[in-house]
C-alpha positions in Angstrom: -37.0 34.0 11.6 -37.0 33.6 7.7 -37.4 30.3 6.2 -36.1 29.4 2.9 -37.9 26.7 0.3 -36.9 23.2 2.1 -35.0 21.2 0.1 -34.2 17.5 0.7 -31.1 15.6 0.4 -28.8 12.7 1.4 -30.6 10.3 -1.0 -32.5 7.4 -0.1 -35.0 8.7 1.0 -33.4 10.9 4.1 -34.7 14.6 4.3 -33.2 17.7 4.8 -34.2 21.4 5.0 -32.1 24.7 4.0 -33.4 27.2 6.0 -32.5 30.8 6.0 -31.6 33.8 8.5 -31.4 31.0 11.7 -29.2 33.4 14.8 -28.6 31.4 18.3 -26.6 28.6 16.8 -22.6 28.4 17.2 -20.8 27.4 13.7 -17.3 27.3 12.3 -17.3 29.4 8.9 -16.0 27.8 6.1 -12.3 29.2 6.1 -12.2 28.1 10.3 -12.8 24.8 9.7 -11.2 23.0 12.3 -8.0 20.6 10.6 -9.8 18.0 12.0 -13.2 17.8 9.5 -11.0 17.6 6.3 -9.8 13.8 7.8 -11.2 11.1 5.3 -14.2 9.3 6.5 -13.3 6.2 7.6 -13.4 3.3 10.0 -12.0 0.1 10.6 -14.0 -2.4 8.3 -16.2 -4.1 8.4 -19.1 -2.8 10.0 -22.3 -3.8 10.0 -24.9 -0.8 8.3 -27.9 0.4 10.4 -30.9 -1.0 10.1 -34.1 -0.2 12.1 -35.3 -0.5 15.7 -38.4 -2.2 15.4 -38.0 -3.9 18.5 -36.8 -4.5 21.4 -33.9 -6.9 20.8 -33.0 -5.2 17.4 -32.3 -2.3 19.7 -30.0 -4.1 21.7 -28.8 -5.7 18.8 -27.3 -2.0 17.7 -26.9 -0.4 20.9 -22.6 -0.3 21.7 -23.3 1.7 25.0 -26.2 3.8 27.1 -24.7 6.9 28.3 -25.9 9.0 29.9 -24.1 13.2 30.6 -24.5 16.8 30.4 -24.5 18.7 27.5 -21.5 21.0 27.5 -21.1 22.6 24.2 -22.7 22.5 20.9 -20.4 23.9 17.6 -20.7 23.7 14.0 -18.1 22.3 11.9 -18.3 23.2 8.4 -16.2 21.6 5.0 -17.0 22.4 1.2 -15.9 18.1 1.0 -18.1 17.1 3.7 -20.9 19.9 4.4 -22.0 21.4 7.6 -22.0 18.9 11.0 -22.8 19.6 14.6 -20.9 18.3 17.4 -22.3 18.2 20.3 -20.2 17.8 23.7 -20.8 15.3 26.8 -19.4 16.0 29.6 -19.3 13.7 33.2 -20.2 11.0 31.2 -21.2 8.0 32.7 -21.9 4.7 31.3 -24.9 2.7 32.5 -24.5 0.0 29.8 -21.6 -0.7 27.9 -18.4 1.6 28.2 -17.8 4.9 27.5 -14.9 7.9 28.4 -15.5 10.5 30.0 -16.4 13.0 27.7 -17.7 12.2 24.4 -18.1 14.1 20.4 -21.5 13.5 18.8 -21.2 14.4 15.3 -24.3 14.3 13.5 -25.2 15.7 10.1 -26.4 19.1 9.4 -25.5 23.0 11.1 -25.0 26.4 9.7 -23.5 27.0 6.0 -21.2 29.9 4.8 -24.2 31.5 3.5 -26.6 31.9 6.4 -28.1 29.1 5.6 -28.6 25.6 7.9 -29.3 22.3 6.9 -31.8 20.5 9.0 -31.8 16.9 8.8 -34.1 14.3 9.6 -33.9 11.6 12.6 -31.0 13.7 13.8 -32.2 14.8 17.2 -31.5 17.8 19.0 -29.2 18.9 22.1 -30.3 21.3 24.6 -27.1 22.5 25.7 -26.8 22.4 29.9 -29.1 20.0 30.2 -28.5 15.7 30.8 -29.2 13.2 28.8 -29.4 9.2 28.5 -28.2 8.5 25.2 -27.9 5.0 23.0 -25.0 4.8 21.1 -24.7 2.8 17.8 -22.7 -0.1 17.6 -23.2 -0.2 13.8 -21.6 1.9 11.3 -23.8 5.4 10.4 -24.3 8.4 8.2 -26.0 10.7 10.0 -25.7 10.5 13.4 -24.0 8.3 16.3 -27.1 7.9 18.1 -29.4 5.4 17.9 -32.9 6.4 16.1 -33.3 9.2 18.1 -33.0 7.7 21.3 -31.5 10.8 23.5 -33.9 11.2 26.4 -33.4 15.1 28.1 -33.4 14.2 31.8 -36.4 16.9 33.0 -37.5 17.2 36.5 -41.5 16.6 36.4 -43.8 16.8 39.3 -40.9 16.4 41.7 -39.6 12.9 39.7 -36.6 12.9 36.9 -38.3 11.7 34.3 -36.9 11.2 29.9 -38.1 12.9 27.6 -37.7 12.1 23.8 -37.4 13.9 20.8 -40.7 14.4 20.2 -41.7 15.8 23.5 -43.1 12.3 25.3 -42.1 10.6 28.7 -40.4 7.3 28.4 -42.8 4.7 29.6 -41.2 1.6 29.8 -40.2 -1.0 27.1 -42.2 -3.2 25.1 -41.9 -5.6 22.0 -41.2 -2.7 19.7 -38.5 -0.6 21.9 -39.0 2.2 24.3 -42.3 3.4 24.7 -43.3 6.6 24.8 -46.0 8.8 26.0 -48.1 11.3 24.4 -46.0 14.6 23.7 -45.9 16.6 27.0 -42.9 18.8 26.0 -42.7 20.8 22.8 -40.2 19.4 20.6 -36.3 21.3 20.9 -36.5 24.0 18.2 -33.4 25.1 16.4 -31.8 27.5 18.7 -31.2 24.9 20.9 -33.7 26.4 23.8 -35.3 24.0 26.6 -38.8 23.6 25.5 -41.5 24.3 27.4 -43.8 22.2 28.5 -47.6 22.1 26.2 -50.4 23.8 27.6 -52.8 21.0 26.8 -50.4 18.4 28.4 -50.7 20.4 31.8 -54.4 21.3 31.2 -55.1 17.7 31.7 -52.6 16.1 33.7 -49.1 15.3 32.2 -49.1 11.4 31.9 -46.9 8.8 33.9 -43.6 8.5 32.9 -40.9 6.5 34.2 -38.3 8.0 36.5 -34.9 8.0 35.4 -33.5 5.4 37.5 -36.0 2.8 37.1 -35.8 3.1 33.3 -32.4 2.5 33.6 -32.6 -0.4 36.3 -35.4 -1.4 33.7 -32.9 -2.2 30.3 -30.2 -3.8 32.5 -32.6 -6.5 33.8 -34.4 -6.9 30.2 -30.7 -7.7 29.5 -29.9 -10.0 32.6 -33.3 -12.3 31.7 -32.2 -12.6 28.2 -28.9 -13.6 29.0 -27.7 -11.0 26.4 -24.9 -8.1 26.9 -24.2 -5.1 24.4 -21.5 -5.8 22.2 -19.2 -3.3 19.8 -18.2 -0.7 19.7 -19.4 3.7 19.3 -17.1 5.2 16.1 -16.8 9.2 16.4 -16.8 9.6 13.0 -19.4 8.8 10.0 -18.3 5.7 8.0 -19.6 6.6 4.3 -18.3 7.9 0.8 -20.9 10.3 0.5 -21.3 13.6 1.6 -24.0 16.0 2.3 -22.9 18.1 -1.0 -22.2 15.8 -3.2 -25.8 14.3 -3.5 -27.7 16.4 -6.1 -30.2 18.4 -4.0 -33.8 19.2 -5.9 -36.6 21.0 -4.1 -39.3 19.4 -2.2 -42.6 19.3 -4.2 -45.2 21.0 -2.2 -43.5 21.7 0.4 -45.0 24.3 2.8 -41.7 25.6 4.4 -42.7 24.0 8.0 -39.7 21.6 9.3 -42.5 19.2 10.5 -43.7 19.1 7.1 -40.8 17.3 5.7 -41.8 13.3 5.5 -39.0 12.1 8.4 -36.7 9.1 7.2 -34.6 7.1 9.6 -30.6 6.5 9.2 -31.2 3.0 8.1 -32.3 4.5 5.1 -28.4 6.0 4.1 -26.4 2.9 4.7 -22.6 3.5 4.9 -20.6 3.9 1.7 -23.6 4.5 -0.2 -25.3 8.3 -1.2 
């Protein structure tokens, strides 16, 4: 794969990357958009802007629903208004907090240009298509993505337990003051293409650590919820509530940039509140 100078975007701090000759990835080109993209970006007002997790009950404070489903399809959709997006599809979806339907559209921020190009943007986390995962969605209005600071956890069968993994390759531990805790990365992170990562060599070399199964992380949140007396409130919007687009911010490169993704500093959606560039 060819990689093109990164190049960052979105304003306010939120990163982005073009990148150049990417194959494996499904995308509408730009005279195919679907009718459906060129919709004005809207929602029912007001709603409150993101702001970030930093702890526990600010991430039920933003959370409209967990989910959790399978990854059935993942497409680009691509506008000269409103840039390239992903949307990926959950099917048998099932709602373990909150309420969901039964198949749900995550549109997030970034995918394949006319060009050959793909945008690559921060805090937006990956799908691996086929596979499960427990997903937060935002109750709060968003620019980038519907899901909560990167909390998708890929359901991944580990030493005989389903255990989460998050997006950058750790086992869900529990919950503490600051949110979910996370172990030390066990999987490598999901790359472009959309493939299941593999597990790290040095992870298995020494013994993956102890993650929480599935279930019990789950069983976990609802009875944080039930001793605080608290319930999730609001609800998840579809589509991105903002003026801006990902073209219409002025996009310089990124000084000293090395053309690694990792090397891009990462910026979280609280940083692009709705309405703003």
């Amino acid at each position: 794969m060819r990689v093109g100078r990164p190049w960052t975007t979105f304003g306010r701090g939120a990163c982005a990357l073009l990148l150049l000759g990417v194959t494996g990835c499904s995308a509408a080109s730009g005279d195919e958009a679907p009718a459906r993209q060129e919709a004005p970006l809207a929602a029912e007002a007001p709603l409150r802007p993101p702001r970030a997790v930093d702890s526990l009950l600010g991430l039920f404070d933003q959370t409209a629903s967990v989910v959790e489903g399978e990854v059935t399809d993942v497409r680009g959709e691509y506008s000269p208004r409103t840039g390239p997006w992903t949307v990926v599809t959950l099917g048998n979806v099932r709602a373990h907090l909150g309420a969901a339907p039964r198949e749900l559209r995550l549109k997030q921020a970034g995918g394949l240009l006319p060009d050959g190009r793909q945008l690559v943007v921060s805090h937006v986390p990956r799908f691996v298509r086929g596979a499960r995962y427990v997903v937060f969605l935002r109750n709060t209005g968003w620019s980038l993505s519907p899901v909560l600071d990167e909390h998708a956890f890929r359901v991944e069968p580990v030493a005989g337990r389903e255990v989460l993994v998050g997006a950058e390759g750790g086992l869900v531990a529990g919950l503490g003051p600051a949110g979910v805790r996370q172990t030390a990365p066990v999987f490598e992170t999901v790359d472009l293409t959309g493939a299941r990562p593999a597990p790290r060599a040095e992870a298995l070399s020494r013994g993956a650590p102890e993650g929480m199964e599935r279930e019990a992380f789950l069983s976990l949140l609802q009875n944080h919820l039930r001793a605080r007396g608290l319930t999730l409130t609001g609800a998840f919007r579809e589509e991105p509530v903002t003026t801006a687009s990902s073209l219409s911010v002025p996009v310089t490169p990124a000084a000293g940039a090395s053309g690694v993704p990792g090397a891009v500093p990462l910026q979280p959606e609280r940083d692009v509140p709705p309405g703003q560039p």
